[in-house]
C-alpha positions as CSV (number, residue, x, y, z in Angstrom):
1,X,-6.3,-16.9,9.0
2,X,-4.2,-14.1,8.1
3,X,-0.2,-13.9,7.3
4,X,1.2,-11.5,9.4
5,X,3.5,-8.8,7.8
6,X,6.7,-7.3,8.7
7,X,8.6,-4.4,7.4
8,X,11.5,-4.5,5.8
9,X,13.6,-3.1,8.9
10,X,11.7,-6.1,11.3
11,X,13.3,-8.2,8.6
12,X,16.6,-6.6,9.0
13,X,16.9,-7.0,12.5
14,X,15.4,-11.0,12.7
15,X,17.5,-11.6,10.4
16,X,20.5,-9.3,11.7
17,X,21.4,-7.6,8.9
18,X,21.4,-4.6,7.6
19,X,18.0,-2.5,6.4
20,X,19.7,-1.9,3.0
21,X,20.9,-5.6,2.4
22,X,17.3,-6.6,3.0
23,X,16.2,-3.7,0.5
24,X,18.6,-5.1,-2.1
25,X,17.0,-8.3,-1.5
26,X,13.9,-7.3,-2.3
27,X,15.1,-5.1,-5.6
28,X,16.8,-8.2,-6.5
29,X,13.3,-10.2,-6.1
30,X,15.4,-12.7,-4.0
31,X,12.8,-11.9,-0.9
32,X,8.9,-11.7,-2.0
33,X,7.7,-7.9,-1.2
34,X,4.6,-6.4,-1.7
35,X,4.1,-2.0,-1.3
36,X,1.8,-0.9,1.2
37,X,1.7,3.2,1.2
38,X,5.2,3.8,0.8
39,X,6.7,0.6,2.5
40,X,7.7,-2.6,1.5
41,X,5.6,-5.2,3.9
42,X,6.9,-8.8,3.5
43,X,4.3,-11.8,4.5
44,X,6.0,-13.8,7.2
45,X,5.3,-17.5,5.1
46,X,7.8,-15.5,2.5
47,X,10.0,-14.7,5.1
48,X,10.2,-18.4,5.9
49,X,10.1,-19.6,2.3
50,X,13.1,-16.5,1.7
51,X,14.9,-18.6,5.0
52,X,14.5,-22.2,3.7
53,X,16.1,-21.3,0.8
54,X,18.7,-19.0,1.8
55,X,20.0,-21.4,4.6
56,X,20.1,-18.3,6.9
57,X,19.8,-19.0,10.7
């Protein structure tokens, strides 16, 4: 089975942030990443793992 991706705007608005917060994030290597083309794509078990951690609801 396959992890599903998101971009880092679908992250943005799950989490109901802003895009650039979540791009800081991922600068920061805070929240996992990983460059497909000219995106960032984050897997959706980091997403969780990111959430756990963070304590964000």
């Amino acid at each position: 089975m396959e992890d599903q991706f998101y971009t880092a705007k679908e992250v943005a608005k799950t989490l109901k942030v802003a895009y650039m917060t979540v791009y800081r994030w991922i600068k920061a290597g805070k929240l996992k990443a990983y460059q497909m083309q000219k995106q960032y794509r984050v897997k959706a078990s980091d997403l969780n793992n990111f959430i756990e951690s963070q304590k964000i609801k």
